[in-house]
C-alpha positions in Angstrom: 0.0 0.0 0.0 1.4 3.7 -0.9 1.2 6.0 2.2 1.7 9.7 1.7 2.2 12.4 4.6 3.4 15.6 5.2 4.5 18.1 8.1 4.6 21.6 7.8 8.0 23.4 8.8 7.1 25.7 12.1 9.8 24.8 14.1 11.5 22.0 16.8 9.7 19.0 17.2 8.4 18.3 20.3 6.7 14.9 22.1 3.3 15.8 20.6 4.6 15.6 17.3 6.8 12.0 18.1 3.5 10.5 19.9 0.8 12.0 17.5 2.7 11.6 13.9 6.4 10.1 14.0 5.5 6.9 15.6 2.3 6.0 13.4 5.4 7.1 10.4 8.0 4.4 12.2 5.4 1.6 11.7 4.2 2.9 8.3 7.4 2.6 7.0 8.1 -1.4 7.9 5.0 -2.2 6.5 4.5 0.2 3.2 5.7 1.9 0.4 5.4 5.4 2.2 7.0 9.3 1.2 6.8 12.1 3.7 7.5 15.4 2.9 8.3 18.8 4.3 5.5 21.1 3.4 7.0 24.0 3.2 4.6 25.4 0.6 2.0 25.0 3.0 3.7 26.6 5.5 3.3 29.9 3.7 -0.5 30.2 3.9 -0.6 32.0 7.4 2.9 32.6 7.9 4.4 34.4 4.2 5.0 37.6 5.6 8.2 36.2 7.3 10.0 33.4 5.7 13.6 34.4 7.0 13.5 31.3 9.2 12.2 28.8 6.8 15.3 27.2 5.7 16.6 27.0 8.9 13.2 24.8 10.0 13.7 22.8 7.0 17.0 22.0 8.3 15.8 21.2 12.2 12.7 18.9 10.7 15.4 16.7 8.8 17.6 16.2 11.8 14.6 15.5 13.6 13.3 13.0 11.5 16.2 10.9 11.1 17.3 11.4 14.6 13.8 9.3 15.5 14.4 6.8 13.3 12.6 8.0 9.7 14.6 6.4 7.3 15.5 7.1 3.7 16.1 3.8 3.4 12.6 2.4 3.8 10.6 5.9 2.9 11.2 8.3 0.1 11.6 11.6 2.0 11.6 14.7 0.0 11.0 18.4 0.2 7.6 19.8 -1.3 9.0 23.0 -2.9 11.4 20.9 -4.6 8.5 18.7 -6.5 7.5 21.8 -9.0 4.7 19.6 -10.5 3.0 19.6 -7.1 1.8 23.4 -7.7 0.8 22.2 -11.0 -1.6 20.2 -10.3 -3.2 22.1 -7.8 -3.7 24.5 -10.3 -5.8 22.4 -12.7 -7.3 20.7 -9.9 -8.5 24.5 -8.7 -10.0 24.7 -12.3 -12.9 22.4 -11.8 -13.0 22.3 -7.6 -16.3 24.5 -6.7 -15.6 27.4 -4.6 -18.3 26.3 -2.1 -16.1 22.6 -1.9 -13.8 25.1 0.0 -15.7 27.5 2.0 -17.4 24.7 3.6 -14.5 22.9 4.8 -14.9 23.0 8.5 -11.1 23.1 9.4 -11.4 26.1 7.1 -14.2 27.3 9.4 -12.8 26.3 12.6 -9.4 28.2 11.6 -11.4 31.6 10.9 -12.7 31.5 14.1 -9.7 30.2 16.4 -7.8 33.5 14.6 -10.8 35.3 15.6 -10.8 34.3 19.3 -7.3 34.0 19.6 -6.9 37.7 18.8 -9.0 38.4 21.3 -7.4 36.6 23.9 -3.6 37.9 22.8 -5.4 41.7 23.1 -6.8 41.2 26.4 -3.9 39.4 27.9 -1.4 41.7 26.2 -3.2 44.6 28.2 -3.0 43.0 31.5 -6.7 42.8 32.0 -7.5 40.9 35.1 -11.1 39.1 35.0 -12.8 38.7 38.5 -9.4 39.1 40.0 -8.1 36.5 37.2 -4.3 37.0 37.1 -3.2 38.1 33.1 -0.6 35.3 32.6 -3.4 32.7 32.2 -4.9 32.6 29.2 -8.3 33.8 28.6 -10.1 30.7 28.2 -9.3 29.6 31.7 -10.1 32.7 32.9 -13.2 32.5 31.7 -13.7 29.7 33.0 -12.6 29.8 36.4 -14.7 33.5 36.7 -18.1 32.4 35.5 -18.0 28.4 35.4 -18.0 25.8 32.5 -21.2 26.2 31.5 -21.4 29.9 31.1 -17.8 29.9 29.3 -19.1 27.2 26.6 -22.2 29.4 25.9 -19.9 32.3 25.5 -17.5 30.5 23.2 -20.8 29.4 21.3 -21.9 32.4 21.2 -18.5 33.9 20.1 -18.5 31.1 17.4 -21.8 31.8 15.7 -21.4 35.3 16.0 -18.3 35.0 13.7 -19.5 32.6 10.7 -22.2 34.6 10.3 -20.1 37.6 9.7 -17.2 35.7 7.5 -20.2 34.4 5.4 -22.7 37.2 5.1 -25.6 36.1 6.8 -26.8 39.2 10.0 -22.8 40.6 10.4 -21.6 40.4 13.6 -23.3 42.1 16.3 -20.4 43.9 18.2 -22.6 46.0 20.6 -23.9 42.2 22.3 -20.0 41.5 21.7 -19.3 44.7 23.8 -21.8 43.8 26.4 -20.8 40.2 27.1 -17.3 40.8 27.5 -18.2 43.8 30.1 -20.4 41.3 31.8 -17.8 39.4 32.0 -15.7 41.6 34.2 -13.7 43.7 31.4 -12.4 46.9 31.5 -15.1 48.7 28.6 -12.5 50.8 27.6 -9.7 48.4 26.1 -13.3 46.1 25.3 -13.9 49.0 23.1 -10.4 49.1 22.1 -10.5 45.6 20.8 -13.6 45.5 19.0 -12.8 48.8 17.3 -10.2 47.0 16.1 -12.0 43.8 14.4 -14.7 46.7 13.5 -12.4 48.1 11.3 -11.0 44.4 9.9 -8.1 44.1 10.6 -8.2 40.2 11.9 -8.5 37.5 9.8 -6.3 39.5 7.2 -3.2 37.3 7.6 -5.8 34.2 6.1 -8.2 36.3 3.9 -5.8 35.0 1.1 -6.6 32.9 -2.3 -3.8 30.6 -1.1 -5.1 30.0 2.4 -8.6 29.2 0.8 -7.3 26.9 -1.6 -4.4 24.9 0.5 -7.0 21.7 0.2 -6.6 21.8 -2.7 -2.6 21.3 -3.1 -3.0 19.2 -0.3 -5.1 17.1 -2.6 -2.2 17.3 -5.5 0.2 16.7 -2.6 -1.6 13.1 -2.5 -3.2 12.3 -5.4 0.1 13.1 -7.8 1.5 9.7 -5.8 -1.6 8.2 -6.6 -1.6 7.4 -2.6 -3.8 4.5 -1.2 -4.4 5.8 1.8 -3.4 8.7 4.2 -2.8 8.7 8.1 -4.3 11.4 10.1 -6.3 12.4 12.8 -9.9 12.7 13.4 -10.0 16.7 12.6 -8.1 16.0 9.3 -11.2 13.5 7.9 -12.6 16.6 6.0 -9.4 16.9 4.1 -9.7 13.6 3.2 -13.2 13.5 1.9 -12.2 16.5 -0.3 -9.4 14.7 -1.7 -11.4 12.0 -2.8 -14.1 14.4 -4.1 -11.5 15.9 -6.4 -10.3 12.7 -7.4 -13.8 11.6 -8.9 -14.3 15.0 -10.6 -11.2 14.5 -12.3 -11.8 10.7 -13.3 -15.2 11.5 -14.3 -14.4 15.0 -16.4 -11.3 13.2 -18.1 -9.9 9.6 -17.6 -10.0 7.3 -14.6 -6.3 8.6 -13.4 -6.5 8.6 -9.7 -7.3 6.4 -7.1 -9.7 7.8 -4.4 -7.2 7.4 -1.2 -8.6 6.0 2.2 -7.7 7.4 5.7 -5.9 5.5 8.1 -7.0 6.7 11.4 -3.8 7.4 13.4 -4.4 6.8 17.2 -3.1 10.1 18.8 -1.7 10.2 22.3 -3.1 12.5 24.3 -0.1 14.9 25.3 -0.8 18.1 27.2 1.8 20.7 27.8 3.7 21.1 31.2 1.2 23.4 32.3 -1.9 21.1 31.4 -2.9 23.0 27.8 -2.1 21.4 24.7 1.6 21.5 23.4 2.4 24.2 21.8 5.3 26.0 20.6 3.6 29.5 21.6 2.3 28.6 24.6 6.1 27.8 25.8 4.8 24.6 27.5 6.5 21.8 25.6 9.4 19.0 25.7 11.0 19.4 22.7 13.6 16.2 21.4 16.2 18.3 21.3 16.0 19.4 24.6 19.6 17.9 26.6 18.7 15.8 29.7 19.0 19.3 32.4 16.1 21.3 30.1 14.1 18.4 30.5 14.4 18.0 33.8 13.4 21.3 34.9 10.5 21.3 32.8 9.1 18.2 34.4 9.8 19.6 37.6 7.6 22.1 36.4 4.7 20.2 35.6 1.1 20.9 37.3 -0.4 18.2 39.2 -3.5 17.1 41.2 -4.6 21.0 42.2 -6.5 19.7 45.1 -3.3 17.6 46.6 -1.3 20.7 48.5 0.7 19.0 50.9 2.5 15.6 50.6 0.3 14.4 53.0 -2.8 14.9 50.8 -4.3 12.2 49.1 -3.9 12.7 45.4 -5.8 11.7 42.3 -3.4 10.2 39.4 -6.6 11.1 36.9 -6.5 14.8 36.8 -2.5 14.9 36.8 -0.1 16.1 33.9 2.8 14.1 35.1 0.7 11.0 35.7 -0.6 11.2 31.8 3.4 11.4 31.1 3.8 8.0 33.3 1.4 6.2 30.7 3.9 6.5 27.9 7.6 6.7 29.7 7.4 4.6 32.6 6.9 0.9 32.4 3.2 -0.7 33.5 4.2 -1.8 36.7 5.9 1.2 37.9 2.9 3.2 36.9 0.5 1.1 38.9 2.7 1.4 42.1 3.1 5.5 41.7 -1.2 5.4 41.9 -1.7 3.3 44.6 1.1 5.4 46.5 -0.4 8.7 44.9 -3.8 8.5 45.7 -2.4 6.6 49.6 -0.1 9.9 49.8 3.0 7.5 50.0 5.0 8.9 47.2 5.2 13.0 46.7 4.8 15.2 43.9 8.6 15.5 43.7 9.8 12.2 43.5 7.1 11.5 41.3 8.5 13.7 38.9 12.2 13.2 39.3 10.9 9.3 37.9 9.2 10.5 35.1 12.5 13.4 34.4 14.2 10.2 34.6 11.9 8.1 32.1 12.0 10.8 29.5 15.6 10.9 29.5 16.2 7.5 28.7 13.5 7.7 26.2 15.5 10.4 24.6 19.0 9.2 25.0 19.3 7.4 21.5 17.4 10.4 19.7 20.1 12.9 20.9 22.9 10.5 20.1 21.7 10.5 16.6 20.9 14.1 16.1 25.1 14.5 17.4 25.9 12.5 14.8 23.5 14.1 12.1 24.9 17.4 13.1 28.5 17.0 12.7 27.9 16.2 9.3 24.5 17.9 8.0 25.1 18.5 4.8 25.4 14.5 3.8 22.1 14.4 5.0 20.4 17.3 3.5 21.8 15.6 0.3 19.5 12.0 1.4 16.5 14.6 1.3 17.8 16.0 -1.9 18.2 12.6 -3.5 14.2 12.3 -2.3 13.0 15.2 -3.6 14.4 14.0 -7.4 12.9 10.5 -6.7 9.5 12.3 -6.0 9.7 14.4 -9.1 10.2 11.4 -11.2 7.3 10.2 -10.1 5.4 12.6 -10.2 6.0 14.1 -13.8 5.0 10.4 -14.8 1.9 10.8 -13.3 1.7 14.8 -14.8 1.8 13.6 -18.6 -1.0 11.0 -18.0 -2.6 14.4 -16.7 -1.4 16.3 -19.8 -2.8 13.7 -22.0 -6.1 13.3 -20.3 -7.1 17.1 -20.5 -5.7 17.5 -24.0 -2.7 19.7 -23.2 0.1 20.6 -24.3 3.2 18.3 -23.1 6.6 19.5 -24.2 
């Protein structure tokens, strides 16, 4: 079966990434023909103002990839930029894909309104606006919820949500007096409240993705795929959309033209759930991950850091291993036995939060050992292996210019 992935190049890997994507990739590879890429074009579709450190993530996603054990060997690893015929045919693809196809795409959707929100949680937070005595270093989600309760924060948030796709897709607008009013409800100072929706009155959010090529990135995704005339695809739950669409374009094409592509399956990837240090999800901006570059002392003061059972205060305290970070950690790093002793002794208050951690620091170290022992030795010697991804990239454009004059042939043009 041919497998075909991709990451975008944003930066260091962290253990999200290794648990989420790189080890479904390590047991792709034994079993099937598989090429991962770097997307860097996609990169560019929310982040092309500034591309002065693309290269250099290029260069930190190789090493991190063949320091876990990705192997050009097995898989044909390649660069996207470098495969020109991808662009190509995304662009006849775009000629017959309905504009609606696109708007309707709920990751689309989803990443309209997460800008939308986001902004105004980086405005608010930025102004050291304290909610019901809420202290501005948290974000404004928790804030929200911790000032008015769950249920109240997931009608705001709904609220928030429908408010917006009614505005990006021309239905009432967006009400921003009831926006105003909420958010003073909610404790706000009205004069940066003002401040901030003066702002989105005037439009300047969303103008970072308000572009042709943010719209249409399903699309080369879809080329991405299809050109390799994939089987199947791994990826999460969200990512099923993409999917569908992919398959959608491939049975336009087939029926406009020639049966050319095969419609590719998903292969559901089974995602660990890995929070941050501080309990959010991992994320590079929230500066709350473990990244696999990070030497044995970073990781060990970022463990040390870890939230745990809120209610458990003292050593004494009883704790409860299901509502702790560094117990979720235990699952993965520390071996079954171990991790049944540390919840008995948790939740008897035999074993502190400390020591606790200092096994998991421990755990992750050892987990990480090889990885860094690799990524010296890629180092030391980079440019051989920037070559292997080279050498990819012109085994991916072979194959993909095949597949470009079947293309060619099947929409009459010309081939030369």
């Amino acid at each position: 079966m041919k497998i075909v992935s991709g990451m975008r190049p944003t930066g260091r890997l962290h253990l999200g990434h290794y648990f989420g994507v790189i080890k479904n990739w390590l047991e792709l590879q034994e079993k099937h023909e598989c090429l991962f890429f770097i997307a860097d074009w996609h990169a560019l579709t929310n982040k092309y103002k500034d591309t002065s450190d693309l290269k250099e993530n290029i260069k930190q996603m190789i090493i991190d990839w063949l320091s876990t054990g990705i192997n050009p060997e097995k898989s044909i690893l390649f660069i996207q930029s470098g495969v020109k015929e991808h662009a190509e045919l995304a662009l006849l693809f775009s000629m017959f894909t309905p504009k609606s196809w696109l708007e309707l795409n709920p990751t689309y959707k989803d990443l309209k309104f997460n800008l939308f929100f986001q902004y105004l949680k980086d405005f608010l937070i930025g102004k050291k606006i304290k909610i019901n005595n809420i202290t501005p270093s948290e974000s404004l989600d928790i804030a929200l919820e911790k000032a008015t309760g769950k249920q109240k924060n997931k009608i705001f948030e709904d609220y928030l949500r429908e408010l917006f796709f009614r505005a990006f897709y021309n239905q009432k607008g967006i009400d921003f007096k009831s926006l105003k009013e909420n958010l003073i409800k909610l404790g706000l100072n009205r004069r940066v409240v003002e401040e901030a929706i003066n702002s989105l009155e005037k439009g300047d959010i969303g103008k970072d993705i308000d572009t042709l090529g943010f719209l249409s990135y399903p699309v080369l995704q879809a080329a991405d795929i299809l050109i390799y005339k994939a089987d199947a695809v791994p990826v999460g739950e969200d990512q099923l959309p993409h999917i569908e669409l992919t398959r959608e374009i491939a049975r336009r094409f087939n029926s406009l033209y020639k049966h050319i592509f095969p419609e590719p399956k998903h292969i559901i990837t089974e995602e660990a759930k890995l929070v941050g240090i501080d309990g959010r999800k991992m994320s590079k901006s929230y500066n709350n991950a473990i990244y696999l570059s990070d030497d044995e002392k970073t990781v060990t003061e970022k463990v040390l850091q870890m939230k745990t059972d809120p209610q458990r205060v003292k050593k004494t305290d009883k704790g409860n291993p299901d509502v702790c970070t560094v117990f979720s950690y235990h699952k993965l790093f520390t071996d079954q036995k171990t991790v049944q002793d540390i919840d008995k002794k948790c939740r008897n208050a035999e074993i502190g939060c400390v020591d606790c951690k200092k096994i998991l620091a421990e755990n992750i170290n050892r987990f990480l050992t090889p990885i860094r022992k690799k990524r010296a030795e890629i180092e030391k010697d980079i440019d051989r292996y920037e070559k292997l991804f080279l050498e990819g990239t012109l085994t991916a454009r072979k194959l993909a210019k095949t597949t470009m004059k079947e293309v060619r042939k099947a929409m009459n043009l010309y081939d030369i």
